[in-house]
C-alpha positions as CSV (number, residue, x, y, z in Angstrom):
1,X,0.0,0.0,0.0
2,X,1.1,3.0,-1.0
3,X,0.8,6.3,1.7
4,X,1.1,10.0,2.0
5,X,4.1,9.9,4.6
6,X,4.7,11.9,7.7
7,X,7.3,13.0,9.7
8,X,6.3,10.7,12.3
9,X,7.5,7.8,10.0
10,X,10.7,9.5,9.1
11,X,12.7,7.4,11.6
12,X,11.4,4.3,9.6
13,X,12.1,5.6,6.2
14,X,16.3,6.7,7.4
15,X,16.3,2.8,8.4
16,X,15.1,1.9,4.7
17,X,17.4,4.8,2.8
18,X,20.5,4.2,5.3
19,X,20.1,0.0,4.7
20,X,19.9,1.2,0.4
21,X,23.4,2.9,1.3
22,X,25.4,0.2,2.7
23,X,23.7,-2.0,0.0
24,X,25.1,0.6,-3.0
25,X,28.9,0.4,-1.2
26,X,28.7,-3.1,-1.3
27,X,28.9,-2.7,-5.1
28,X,30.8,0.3,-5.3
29,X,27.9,2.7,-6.0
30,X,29.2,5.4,-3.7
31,X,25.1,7.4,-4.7
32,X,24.5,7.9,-0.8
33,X,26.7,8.3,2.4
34,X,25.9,9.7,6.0
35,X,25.2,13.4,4.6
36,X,22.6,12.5,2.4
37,X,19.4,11.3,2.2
38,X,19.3,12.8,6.0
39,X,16.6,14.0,7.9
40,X,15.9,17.6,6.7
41,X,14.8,16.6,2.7
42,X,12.6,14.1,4.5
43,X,11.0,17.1,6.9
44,X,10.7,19.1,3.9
45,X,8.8,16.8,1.5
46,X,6.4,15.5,4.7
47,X,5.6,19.0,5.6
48,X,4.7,19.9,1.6
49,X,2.8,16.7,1.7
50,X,4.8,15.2,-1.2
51,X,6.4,12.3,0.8
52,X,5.0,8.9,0.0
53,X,6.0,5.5,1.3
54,X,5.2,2.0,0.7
55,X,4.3,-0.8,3.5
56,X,3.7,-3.9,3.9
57,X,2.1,-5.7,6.8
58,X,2.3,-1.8,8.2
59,X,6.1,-2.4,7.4
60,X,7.7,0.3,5.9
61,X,9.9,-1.0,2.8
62,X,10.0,1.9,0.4
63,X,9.9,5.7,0.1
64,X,9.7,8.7,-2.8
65,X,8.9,12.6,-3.1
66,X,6.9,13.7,-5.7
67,X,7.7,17.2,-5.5
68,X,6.5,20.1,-8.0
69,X,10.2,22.0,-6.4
70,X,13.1,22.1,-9.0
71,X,15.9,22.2,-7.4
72,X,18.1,25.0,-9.0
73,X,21.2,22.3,-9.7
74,X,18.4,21.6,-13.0
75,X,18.2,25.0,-14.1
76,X,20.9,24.6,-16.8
77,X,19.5,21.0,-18.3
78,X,18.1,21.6,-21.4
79,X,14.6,20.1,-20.5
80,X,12.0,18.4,-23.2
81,X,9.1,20.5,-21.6
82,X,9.2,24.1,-20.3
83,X,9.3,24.7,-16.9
84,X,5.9,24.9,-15.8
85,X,3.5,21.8,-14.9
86,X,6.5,19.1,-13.9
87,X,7.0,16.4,-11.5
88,X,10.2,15.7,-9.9
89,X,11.0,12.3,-8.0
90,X,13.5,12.3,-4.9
91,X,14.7,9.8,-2.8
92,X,12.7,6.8,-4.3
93,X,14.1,4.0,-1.9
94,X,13.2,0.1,-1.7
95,X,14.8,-1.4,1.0
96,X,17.6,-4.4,0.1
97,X,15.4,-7.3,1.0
98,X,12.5,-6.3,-0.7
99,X,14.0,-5.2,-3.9
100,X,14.1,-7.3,-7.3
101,X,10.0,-7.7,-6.4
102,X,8.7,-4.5,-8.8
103,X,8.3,-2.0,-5.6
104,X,10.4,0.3,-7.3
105,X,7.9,-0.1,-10.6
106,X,5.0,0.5,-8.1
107,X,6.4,4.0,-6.8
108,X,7.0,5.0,-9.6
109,X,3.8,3.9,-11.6
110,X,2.3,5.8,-8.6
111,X,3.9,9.0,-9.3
112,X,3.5,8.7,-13.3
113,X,-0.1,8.1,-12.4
114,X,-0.2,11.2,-10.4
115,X,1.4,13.2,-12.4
116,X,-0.8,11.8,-15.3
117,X,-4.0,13.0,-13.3
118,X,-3.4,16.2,-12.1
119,X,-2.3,17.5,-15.8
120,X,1.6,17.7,-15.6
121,X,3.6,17.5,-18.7
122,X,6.4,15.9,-17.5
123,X,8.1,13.4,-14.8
124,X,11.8,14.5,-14.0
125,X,14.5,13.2,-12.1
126,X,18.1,12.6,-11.5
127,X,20.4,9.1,-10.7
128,X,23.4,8.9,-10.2
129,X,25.9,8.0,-13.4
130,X,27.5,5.1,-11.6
131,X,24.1,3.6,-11.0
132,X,23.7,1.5,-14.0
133,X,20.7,-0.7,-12.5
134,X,19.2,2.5,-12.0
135,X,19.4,4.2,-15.4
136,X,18.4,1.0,-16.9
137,X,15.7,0.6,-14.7
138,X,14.5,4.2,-15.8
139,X,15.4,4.2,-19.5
140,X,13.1,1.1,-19.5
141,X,10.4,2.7,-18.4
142,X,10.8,5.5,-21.2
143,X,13.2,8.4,-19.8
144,X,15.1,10.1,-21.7
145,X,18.9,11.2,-20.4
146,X,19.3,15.0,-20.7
147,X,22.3,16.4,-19.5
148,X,24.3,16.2,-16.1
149,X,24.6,17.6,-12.8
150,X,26.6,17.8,-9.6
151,X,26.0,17.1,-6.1
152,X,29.5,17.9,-4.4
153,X,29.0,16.4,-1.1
154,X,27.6,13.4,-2.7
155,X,30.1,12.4,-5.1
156,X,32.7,13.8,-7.7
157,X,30.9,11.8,-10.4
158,X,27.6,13.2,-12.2
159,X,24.2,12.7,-12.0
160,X,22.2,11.8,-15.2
161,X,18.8,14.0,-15.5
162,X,16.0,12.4,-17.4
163,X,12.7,13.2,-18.2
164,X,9.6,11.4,-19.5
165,X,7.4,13.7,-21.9
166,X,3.2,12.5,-20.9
């Protein structure tokens, strides 16, 4: 079941995104470390009511942010749309157990969906260029890559921006 998330189930969600972490070092995917995802994006998007999460058995296994926010690092990314009705996705997490069973399909089919309904033009998003599970996993779904961008205290290497035109 998919659920409007609150800050209340932020401690929860750190244990899925921190668990996704050690999972990406284990295969030298260095996409997250203990500065980010942290606390404060998580405040942010539950307080804008753009924090969703995913349970199971009232388990929490999975997280995203649809967010109508661009973050300025995407102002120079030569975009398919203009910059009016778009969705951006954040911090879509699946914890390691529960991964390889089409959770990450369901967030994201949820946020397409929204998107779809309320009338945006676009879905955006960023991953990170050493993630190749991850830009597959997008390109399949019909993204297009864009351009790049940088997140200093994340990593040295890009981050791939795509966008998928509704």
């Amino acid at each position: 079941m998919i659920r409007k998330g609150a800050v209340a189930d932020i401690k929860n969600i750190l244990k899925v995104t921190k668990a996704c972490a050690a999972f990406m070092i284990t295969k030298n995917i260095f996409q997250w470390n203990e500065y980010y995802p942290n606390k404060k994006p998580f405040i942010n998007d539950a307080n804008r009511g753009e924090l969703y999460v995913l349970e199971i058995e009232n388990e929490i296994i999975g997280c995203v942010t649809v967010s109508t926010f661009m973050d300025e690092e995407y102002i120079p990314i030569s975009w398919l749309t203009p910059n009016e009705k778009n969705i951006y996705i954040h911090r879509l997490a699946v914890h390691p157990d529960q991964q390889s069973k089409g959770f990450a399909q369901q967030l994201m089919q949820f946020a397409e969906d929204y998107a779809r309904k309320n009338n945006y033009q676009s879905v955006r998003l960023d991953t990170f260029s050493q993630n190749k599970r991850n830009q597959k996993f997008y390109e399949l779904r019909g993204y297009k890559k864009l351009g790049d961008i940088y997140f200093p205290k994340q990593s040295e290497h890009p981050f791939h921006c795509y966008e998928l035109v509704l």
